[in-house]
C-alpha positions as CSV (number, residue, x, y, z in Angstrom):
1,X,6.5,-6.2,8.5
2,X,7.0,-3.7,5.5
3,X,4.0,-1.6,6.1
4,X,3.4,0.5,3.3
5,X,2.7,4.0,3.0
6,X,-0.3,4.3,0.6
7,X,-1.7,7.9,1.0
8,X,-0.8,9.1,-2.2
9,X,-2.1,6.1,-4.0
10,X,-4.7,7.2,-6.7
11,X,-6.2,4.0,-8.3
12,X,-8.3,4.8,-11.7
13,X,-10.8,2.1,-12.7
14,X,-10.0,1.1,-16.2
15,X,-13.1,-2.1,-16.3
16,X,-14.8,-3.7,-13.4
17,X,-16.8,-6.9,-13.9
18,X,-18.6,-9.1,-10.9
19,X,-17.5,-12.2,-13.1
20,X,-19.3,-15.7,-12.7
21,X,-17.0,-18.0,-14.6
22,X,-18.5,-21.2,-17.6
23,X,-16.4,-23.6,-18.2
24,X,-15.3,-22.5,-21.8
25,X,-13.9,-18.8,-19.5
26,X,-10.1,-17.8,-20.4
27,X,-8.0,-14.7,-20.5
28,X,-6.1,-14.9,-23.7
29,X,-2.3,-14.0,-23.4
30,X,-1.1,-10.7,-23.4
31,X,0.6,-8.0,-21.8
32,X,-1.6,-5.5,-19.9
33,X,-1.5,-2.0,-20.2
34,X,-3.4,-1.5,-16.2
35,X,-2.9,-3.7,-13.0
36,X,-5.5,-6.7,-12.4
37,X,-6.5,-6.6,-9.1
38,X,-8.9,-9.1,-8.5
39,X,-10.6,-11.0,-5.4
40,X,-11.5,-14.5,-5.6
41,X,-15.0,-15.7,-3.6
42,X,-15.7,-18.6,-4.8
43,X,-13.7,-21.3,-7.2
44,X,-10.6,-21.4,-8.4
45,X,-8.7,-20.9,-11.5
46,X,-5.5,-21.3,-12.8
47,X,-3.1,-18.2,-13.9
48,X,-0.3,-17.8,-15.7
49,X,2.2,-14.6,-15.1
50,X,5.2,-13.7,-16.5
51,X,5.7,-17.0,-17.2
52,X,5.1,-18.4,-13.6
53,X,1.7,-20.8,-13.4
54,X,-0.7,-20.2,-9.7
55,X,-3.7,-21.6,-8.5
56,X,-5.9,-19.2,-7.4
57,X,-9.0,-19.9,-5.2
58,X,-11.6,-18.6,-2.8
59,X,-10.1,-15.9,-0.7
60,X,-7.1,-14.5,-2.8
61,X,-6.4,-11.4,-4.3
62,X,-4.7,-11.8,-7.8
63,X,-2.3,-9.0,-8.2
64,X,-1.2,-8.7,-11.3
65,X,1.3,-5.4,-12.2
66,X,1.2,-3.1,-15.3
67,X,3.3,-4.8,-17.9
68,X,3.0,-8.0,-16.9
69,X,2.2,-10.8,-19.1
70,X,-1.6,-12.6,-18.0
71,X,-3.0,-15.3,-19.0
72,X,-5.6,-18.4,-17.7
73,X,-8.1,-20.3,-17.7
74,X,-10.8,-22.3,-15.5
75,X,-10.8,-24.8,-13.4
76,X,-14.1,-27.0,-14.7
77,X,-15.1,-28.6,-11.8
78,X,-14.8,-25.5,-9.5
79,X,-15.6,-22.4,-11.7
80,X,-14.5,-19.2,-9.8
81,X,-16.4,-16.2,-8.9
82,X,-14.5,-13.5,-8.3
83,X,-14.7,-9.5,-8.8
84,X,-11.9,-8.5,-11.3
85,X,-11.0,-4.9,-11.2
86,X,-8.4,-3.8,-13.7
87,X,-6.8,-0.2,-12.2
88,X,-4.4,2.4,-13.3
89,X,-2.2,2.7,-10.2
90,X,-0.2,5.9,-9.9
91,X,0.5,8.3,-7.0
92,X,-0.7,12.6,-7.3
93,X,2.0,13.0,-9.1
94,X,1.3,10.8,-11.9
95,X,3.9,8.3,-11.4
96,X,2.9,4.2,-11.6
97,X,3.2,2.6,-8.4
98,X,3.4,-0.7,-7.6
99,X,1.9,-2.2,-4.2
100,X,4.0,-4.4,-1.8
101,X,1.7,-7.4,-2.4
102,X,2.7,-11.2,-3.8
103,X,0.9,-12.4,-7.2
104,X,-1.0,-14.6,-5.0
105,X,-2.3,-12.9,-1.3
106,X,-5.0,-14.9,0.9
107,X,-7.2,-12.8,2.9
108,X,-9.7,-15.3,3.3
109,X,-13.6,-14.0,3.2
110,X,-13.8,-10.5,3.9
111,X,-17.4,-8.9,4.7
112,X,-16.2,-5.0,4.6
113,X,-14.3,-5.9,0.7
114,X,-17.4,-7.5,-0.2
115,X,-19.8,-4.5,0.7
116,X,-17.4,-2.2,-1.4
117,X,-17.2,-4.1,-4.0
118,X,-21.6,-4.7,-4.4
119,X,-21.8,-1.0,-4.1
120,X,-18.6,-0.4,-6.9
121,X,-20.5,-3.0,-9.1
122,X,-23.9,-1.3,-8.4
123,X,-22.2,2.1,-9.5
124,X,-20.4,0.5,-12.5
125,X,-23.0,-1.1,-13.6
126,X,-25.8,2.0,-13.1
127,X,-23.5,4.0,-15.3
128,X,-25.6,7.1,-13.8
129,X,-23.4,11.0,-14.1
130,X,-20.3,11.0,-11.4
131,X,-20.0,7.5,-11.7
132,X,-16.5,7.4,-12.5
133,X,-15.7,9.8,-9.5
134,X,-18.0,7.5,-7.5
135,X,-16.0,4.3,-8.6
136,X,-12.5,5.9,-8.2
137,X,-13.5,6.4,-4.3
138,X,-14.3,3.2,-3.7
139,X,-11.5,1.7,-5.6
140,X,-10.3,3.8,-3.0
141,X,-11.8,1.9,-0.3
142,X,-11.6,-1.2,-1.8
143,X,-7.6,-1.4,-2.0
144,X,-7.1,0.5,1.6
145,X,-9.5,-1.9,3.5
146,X,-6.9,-4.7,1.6
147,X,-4.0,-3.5,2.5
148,X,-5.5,-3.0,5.9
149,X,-6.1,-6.8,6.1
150,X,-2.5,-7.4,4.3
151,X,-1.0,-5.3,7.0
152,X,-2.5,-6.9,10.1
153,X,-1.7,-10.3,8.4
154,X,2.0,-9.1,8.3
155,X,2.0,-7.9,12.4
156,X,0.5,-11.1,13.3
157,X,3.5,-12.9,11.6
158,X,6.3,-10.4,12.7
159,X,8.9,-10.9,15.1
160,X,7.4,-9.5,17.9
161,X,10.7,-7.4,19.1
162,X,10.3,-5.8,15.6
163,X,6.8,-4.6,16.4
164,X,7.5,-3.5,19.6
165,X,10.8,-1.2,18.6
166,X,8.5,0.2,15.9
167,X,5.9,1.1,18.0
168,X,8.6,2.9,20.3
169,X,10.2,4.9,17.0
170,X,7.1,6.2,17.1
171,X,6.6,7.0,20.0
172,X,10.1,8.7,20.8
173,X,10.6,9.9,17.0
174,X,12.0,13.2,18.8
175,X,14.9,11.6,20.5
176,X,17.8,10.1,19.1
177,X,17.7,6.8,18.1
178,X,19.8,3.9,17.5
179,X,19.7,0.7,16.1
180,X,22.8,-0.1,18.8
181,X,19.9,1.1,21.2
182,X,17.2,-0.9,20.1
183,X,19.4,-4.4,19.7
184,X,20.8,-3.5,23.5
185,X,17.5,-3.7,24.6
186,X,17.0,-7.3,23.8
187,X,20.3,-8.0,24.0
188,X,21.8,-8.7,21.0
189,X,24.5,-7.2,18.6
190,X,23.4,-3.9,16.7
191,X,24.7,-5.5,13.0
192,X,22.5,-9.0,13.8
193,X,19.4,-6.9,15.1
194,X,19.9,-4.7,12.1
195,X,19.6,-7.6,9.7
196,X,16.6,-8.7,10.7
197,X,14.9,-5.1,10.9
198,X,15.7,-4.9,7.1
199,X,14.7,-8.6,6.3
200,X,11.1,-8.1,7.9
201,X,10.2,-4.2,7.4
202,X,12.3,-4.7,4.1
203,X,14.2,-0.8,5.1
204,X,16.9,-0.2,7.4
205,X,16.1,1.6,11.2
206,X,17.5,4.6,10.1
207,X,15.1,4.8,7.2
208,X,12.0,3.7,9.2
209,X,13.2,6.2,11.6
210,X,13.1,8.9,8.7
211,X,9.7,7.7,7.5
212,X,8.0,7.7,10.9
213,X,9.9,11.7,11.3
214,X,8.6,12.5,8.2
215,X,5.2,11.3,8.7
216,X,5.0,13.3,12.0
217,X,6.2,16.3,10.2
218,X,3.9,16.5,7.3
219,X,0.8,16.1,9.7
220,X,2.3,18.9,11.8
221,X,2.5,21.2,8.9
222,X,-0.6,20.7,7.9
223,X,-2.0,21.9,10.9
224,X,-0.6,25.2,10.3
225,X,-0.1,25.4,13.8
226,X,4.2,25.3,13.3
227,X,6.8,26.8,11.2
228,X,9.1,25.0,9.7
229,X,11.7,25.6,12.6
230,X,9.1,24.1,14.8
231,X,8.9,20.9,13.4
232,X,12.0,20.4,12.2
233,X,13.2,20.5,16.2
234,X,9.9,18.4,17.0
235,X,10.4,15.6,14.6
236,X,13.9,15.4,15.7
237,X,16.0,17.0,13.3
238,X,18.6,19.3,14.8
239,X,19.6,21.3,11.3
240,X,16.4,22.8,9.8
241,X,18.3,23.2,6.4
242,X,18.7,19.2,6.7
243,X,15.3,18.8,7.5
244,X,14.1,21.0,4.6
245,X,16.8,19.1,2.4
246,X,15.5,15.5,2.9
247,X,11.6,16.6,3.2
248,X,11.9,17.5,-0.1
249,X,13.5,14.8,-1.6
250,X,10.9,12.7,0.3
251,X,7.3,14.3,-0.3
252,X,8.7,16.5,-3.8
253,X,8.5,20.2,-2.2
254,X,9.2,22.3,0.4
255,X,8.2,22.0,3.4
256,X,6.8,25.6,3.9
257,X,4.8,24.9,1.2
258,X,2.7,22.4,3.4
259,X,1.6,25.3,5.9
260,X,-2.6,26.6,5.1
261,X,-1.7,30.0,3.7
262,X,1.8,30.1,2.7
263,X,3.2,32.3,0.1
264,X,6.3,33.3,-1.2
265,X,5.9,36.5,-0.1
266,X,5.6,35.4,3.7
């Protein structure tokens, strides 16, 4: 259940097109400089990435990376509709990112992707001033609510002690714990627990564990309502100078410098 941590995400909308395939439609081959992120509602068609060939029909999100090789064509006697949204995916600091999602992700019919995606075509189309700010929020929209969907998908599906010991982390992010902990509780050996924490959440219990702290930490700053002393004790971390040390390898600064109304000079 590798729930991913998105909030940074800035996706730019590089071409948008509510596309109705004919039968003579193809995407010639190339490599693309922006990810296709497309969703499938009627049809199907066949793909070709990076050398691998998929069938892709009503219900799936293609998800095609930056630098990957595309190409395909229809499938005659069921022509796809889909909406193909080509993004620039990077993160506030300008970096590419790359979404936990498989070339191929079914998330059947969804009424709430659909309505974003009307109102992006409606603003793409409309072309009127803003609209580009306009279209990057609900490209926004558009890849939380599918994540959202991916994410649920994934808990549904997830051993169900995994879910449970995650919910707990973070819950009890202040106290100390263990994966020994954790595997006692249903008992089994820490090392064997362990494995399959990593081989469903796809990070170690440790490093969920530092997520969740640092997750509870940022929104804590934010508040301006702690110092950094405060929060380091409350998201338990018992050496502020470790705290500050992995906060800022984590989230790229300080952690002071998350407080409203810090300056040096304070």
């Amino acid at each position: 259940m590798n729930v991913y941590n998105y909030s940074n995400l800035v996706p730019e909308v590089h071409y948008f097109i509510h596309r109705k395939c004919t039968p003579e439609w193809c995407i010639t081959p190339m490599t693309i400089p922006f990810t296709d992120f497309t969703y499938v509602v009627k049809g199907a068609a066949v793909y070709h990435i990076n050398d691998k060939t998929y069938i892709a029909k009503a219900g799936d999100i293609i998800y095609i990376p930056k630098g990957s090789r595309r190409q395909a064509e229809c499938v005659a006697d069921d022509l796809m509709e889909c909406y193909a949204v080509n993004l620039m995916f990077k993160d506030t600091e300008g970096q590419d990112v790359k979404l936990p999602l498989d070339t191929i992700t079914n998330i059947r019919q969804q009424p709430k992707v659909l309505e974003i995606l009307h109102e992006l075509e409606e603003v793409w189309t409309a072309r009127e001033s803003g609209y580009q700010l306009k279209a990057r929020g609900l490209a926004c929209l558009y890849v939380a609510e599918v994540m959202s969907v991916y994410e649920k998908r994934l808990c549904e599906q997830a051993d169900p002690r995994i879910t449970e010991t995650i919910k707990y982390m973070k819950q009890h992010y202040k106290e100390p714990l263990t994966i020994t902990g954790a595997a006692e509780h249903y008992g089994l050996h820490p090392n064997y627990y362990g494995n399959i924490f990593k081989k469903i959440t796809g990070v170690s219990f440790n490093q969920k564990l530092m997520e969740i702290r640092l997750e509870m930490a940022k929104n804590m700053l934010y508040s301006g309502e702690y110092n950094v002393s405060k929060v380091a004790a409350e998201c338990g971390f018992s050496d502020i100078y470790y705290f500050s040390k992995v906060f800022k390898k984590s989230v790229g600064v300080n952690p002071s410098i998350l407080i409203p109304g810090w300056t040096e000079a304070v």
